[in-house]
C-alpha positions as a printed Julia matrix, in Angstrom:
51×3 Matrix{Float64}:
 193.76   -81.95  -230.04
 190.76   -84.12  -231.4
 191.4    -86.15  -234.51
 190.28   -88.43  -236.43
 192.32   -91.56  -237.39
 190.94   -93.42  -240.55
 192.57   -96.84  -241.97
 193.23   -96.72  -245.38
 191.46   -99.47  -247.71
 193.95  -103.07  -247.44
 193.6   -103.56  -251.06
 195.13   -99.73  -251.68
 197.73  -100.84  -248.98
 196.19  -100.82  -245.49
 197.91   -98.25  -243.26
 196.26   -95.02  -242.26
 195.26   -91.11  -241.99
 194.79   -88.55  -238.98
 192.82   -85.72  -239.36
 193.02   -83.16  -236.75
 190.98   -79.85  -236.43
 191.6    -76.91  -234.53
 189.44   -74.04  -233.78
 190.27   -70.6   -233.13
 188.25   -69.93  -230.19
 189.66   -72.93  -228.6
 186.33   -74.69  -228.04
 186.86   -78.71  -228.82
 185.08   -79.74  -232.05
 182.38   -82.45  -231.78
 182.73   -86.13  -233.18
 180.26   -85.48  -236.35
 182.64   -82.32  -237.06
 185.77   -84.59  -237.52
 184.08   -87.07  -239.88
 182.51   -84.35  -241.46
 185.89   -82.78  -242.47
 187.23   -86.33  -242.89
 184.88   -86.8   -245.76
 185.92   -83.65  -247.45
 189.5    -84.09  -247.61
 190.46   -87.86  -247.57
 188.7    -87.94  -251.13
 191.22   -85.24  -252.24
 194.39   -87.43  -250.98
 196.32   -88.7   -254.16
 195.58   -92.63  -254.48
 192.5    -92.35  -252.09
 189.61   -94.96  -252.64
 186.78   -95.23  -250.94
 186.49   -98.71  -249.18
């Protein structure tokens, strides 16, 4: 299952998120696809800041 594992800013309190994508045609999605996705959602996570 690819994901993608992103730390969370220190100043919002460090830690992290993982992101993982499946397809339905189980063909394994490419690196650029993850962080594409990953800059879709984590802006939509309560308390998310950019850092």
């Amino acid at each position: 299952m690819p994901t993608a594992i992103v730390p969370a800013p220190a100043k919002d309190g460090g830690g992290s998120y993982e992101i993982a994508i499946w397809r339905q045609d189980d063909l394994i999605p490419d690196g650029t696809a993850r962080f594409r996705v990953a800059d879709k959602v984590l802006p939509t996570v309560p308390g998310w800041t950019a850092g």
